[in-house]
VOGU-3710 file (C-alpha; in Angstrom, 3 decimals, decimal comma):
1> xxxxxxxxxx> 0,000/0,000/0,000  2,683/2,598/0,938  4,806/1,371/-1,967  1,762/1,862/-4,076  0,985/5,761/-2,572  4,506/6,394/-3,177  4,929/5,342/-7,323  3,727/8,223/-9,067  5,787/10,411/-7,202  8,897/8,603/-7,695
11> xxxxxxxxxx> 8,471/8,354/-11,315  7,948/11,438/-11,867  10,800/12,518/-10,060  12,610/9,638/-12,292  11,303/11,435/-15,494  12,943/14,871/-14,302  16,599/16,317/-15,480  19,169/16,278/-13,046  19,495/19,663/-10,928  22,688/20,302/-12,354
21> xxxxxxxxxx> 21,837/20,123/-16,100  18,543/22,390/-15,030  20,388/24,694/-13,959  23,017/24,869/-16,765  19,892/24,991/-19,670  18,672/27,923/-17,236  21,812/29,661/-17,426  22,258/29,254/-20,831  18,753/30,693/-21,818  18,488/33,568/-19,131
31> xxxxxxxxxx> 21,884/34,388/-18,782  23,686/33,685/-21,637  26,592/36,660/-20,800  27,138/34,604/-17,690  27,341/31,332/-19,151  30,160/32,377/-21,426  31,993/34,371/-17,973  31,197/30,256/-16,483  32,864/28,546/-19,713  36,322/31,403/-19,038
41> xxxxxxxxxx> 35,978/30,180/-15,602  35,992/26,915/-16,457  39,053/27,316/-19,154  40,981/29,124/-16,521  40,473/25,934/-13,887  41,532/23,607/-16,430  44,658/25,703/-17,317  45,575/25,969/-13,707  44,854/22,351/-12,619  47,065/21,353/-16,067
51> xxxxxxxxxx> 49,332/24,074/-16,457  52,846/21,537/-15,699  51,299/19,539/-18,972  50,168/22,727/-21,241  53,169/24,937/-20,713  55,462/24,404/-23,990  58,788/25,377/-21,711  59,882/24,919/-18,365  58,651/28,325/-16,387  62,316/29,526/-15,684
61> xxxxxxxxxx> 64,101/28,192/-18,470  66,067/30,630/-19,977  67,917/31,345/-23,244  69,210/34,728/-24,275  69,734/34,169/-27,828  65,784/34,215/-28,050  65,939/37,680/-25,638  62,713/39,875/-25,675  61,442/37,745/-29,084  58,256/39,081/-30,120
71> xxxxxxxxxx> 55,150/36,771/-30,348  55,814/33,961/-32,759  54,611/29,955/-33,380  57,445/28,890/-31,814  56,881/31,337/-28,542  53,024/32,184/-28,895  53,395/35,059/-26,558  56,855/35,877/-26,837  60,087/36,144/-24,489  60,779/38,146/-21,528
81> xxxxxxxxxx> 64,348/39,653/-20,827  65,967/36,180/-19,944  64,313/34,623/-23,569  61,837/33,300/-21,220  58,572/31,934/-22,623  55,622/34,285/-21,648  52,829/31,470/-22,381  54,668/28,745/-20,260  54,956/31,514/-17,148  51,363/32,689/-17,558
91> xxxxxxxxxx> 49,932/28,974/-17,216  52,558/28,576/-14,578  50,718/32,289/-12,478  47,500/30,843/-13,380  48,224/27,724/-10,852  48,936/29,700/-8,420  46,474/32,404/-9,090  44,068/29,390/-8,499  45,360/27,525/-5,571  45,665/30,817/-3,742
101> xxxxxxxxxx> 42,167/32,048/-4,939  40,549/28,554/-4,280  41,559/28,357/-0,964  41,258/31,842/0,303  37,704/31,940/-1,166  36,946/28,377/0,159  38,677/30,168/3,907  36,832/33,184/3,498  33,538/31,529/3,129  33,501/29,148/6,374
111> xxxxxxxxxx> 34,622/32,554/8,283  31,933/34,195/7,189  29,552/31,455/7,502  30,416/30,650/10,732  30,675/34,545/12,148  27,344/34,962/10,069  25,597/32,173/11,628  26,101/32,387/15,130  25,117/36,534/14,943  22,241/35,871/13,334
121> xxxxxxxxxx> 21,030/33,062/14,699  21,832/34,095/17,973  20,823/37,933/18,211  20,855/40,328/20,812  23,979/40,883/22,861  26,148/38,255/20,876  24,989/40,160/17,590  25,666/43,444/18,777  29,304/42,659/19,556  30,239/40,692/16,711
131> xxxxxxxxxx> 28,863/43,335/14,858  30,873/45,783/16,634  33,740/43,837/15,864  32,867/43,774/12,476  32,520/46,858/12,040  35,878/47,996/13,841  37,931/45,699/11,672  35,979/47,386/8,413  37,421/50,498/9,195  40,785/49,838/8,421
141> xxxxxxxxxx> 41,486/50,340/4,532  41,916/46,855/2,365  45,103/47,986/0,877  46,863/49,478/4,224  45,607/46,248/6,430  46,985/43,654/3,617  50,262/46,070/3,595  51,148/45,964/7,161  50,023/42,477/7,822  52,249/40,694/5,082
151> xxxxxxxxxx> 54,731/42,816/6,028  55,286/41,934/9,566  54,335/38,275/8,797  56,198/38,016/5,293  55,469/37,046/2,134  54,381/33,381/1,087  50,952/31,136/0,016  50,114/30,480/3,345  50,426/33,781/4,785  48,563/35,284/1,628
161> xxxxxxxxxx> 45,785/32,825/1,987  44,866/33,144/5,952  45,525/37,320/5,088  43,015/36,995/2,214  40,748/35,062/3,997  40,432/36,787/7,301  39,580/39,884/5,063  36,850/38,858/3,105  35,474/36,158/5,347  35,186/38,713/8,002
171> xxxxxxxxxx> 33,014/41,473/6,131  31,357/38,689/4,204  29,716/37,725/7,161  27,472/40,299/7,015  25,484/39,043/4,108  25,729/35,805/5,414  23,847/37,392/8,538  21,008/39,149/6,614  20,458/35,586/4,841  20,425/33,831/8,057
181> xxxxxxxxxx> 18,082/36,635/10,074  15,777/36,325/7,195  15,608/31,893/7,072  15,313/32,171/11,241  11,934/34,004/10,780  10,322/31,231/8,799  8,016/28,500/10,029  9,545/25,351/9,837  12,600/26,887/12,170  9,757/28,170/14,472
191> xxxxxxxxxx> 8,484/24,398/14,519  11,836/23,045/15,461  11,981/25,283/17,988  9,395/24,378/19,282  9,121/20,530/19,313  12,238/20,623/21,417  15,058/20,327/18,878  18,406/21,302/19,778  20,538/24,171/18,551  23,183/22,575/16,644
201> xxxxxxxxxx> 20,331/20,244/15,257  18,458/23,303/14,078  21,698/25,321/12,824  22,943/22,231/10,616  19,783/20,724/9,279  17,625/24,206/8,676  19,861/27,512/8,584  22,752/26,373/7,062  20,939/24,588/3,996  18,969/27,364/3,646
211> xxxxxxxxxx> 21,383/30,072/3,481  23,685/27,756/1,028  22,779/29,684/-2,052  23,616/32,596/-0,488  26,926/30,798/0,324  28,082/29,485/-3,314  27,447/33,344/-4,876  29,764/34,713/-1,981  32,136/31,964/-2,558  32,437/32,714/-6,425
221> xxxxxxxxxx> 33,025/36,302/-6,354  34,886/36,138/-3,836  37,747/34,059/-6,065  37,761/37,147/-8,115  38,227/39,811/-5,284  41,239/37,392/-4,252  42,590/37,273/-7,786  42,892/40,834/-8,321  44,097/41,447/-4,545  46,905/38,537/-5,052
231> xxxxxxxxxx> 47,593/40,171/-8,646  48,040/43,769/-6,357  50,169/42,450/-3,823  52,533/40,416/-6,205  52,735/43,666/-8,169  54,054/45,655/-4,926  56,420/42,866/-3,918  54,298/41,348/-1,347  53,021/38,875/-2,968  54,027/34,968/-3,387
241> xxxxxxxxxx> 57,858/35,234/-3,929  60,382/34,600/-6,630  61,171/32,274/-8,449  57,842/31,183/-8,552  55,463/33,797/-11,511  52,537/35,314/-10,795  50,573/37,875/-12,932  51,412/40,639/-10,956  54,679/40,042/-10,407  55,128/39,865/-13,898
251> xxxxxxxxxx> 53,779/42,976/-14,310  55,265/44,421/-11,973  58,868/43,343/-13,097  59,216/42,584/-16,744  56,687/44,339/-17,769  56,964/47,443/-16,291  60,674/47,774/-17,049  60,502/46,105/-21,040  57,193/47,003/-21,385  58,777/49,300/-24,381
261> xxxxxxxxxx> 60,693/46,998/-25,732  58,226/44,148/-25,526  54,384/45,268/-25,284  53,437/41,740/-24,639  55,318/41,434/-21,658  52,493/43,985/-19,636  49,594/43,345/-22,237  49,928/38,832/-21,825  49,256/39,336/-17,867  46,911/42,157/-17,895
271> xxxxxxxxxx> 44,450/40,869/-20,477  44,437/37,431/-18,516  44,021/39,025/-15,223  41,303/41,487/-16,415  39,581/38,367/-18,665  39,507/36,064/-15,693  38,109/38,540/-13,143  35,543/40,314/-15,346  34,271/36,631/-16,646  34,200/35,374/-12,608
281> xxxxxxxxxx> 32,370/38,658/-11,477  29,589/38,103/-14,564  29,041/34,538/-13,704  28,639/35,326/-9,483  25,998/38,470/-11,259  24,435/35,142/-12,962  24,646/32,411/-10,037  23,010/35,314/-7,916  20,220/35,911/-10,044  19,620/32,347/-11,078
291> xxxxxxxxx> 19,672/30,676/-6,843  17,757/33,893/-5,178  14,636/32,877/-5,062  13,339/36,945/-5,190  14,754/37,255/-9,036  13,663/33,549/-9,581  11,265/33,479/-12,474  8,952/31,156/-13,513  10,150/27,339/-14,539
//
């Protein structure tokens, strides 16, 4: 009998496309600026995760008698000032670009998911002074906190990604608070509450769930606000240190100092760093649009 009542249900779940592939066609149709920002995404993961396999050339393997060589089949984005190939570097910077971005995003998020949570959830006095300690480390300039802190603690992955993620996770926390404030309010919390049901239980199985969309969109653009700010502190010297290339070290050295004898050497790392970020930013725009349930429209 209760194999019978359930049936219809389950085949017609069984006739439905996966989640994942809804979602895609979705993004596709609605969004199709931030599908294409979602395929450079994707072209930038795989060029990271198999950059030791793509790069023609080992990353510092030099040879002057093809010094500052303009673009050519042979070097598809030229030589630097040690006959260094660009391409080989620039795969090279995006593996690190992603490690560090990956994991200072992925860092970032459980801060502010867990800071989020508990003043949300919570209220009253425990909201009021996390906030207030929110709001006293938001007063301190990006730029002048990343400065000071990488300088007393030096340069390195490590230090970059706990720096990175302590920054964003931190004032990220507040949106992760609105989302939670707003899923606390809504009935099936108010019947957990009140058939008993513990705190943890209630925190794990009906905020946290809840607030997950919120969650992934923070996580994405977050990867590339750490880009950018890992591009900015390579290019000032604070960044992940030599020999290992980065973007902005790149730009910073080569290509600020041959950048008239060799365009490329400025224009290869710039127009990947500004690609990657732009196409990240428009695909967050379209996972935000696509997983809040207020721009949702109808399926």
């Amino acid at each position: 009998m209760s194999d019978l009542a359930y049936a219809p249900a389950m085949t017609t779940l069984a006739g439905q496309r996966p989640a994942v592939v809804t979602f895609l066609v979705r993004l596709v149709r609605e969004k199709p600026l931030g599908a294409v920002g979602g395929a450079v995404f994707l072209v930038f993961l795989l060029c990271g995760i198999f950059a030791d396999f793509l790069a023609p050339y080992g990353v510092n393997e030099t040879n002057m008698a093809h010094r500052l060589e303009a673009p050519s089949w042979d070097f598809p984005l030229g030589t630097d000032h040690l006959g260094r190939d660009v391409l080989s570097r620039i795969l090279i910077g995006a593996q690190l670009s992603m490690i560090v971005a990956f994991l200072a995003a992925g860092f970032a998020t459980v801060v502010s998911l867990a800071i989020g949570v508990v003043s949300g959830y919570f209220g009253g006095k425990t909201d009021m002074v996390v906030q207030r300690g929110v709001d006293a480390w938001m007063t301190f300039p990006d730029l002048v906190l990343l400065i000071v802190i990488i300088s007393v603690v030096g340069p390195g992955v490590v230090q970059i990604v706990v720096v990175l993620g302590l920054l964003y996770g931190i004032a990220g926390s507040r949106i992760v608070r609105g989302a939670v404030i707003s899923v606390k309010e809504n009935m099936y919390t108010h019947a957990a509450q009140s058939i008993g049901a513990r705190t943890w239980h209630i925190l794990i199985r009906h905020i946290v769930p809840n607030v997950m969309p919120v969650v992934i969109v923070l996580f994405t653009t977050r990867i590339g606000a750490v880009i950018l700010t890992e591009a900015g502190l390579s290019f000032l010297g604070l960044g992940v240190p030599p020999p290992a290339p980065t973007w902005g070290s790149m730009l910073s050295g080569t290509g600020r100092t041959y950048m008239y004898l060799g365009a490329w050497l400025a224009l290869a790392p710039g127009l990947c760093l500004t690609i990657v970020v732009y196409a990240i930013n428009v695909y967050g725009d379209a996972l935000r649009d696509l997983l809040d349930p207020r721009m949702r429209g109808s399926q």
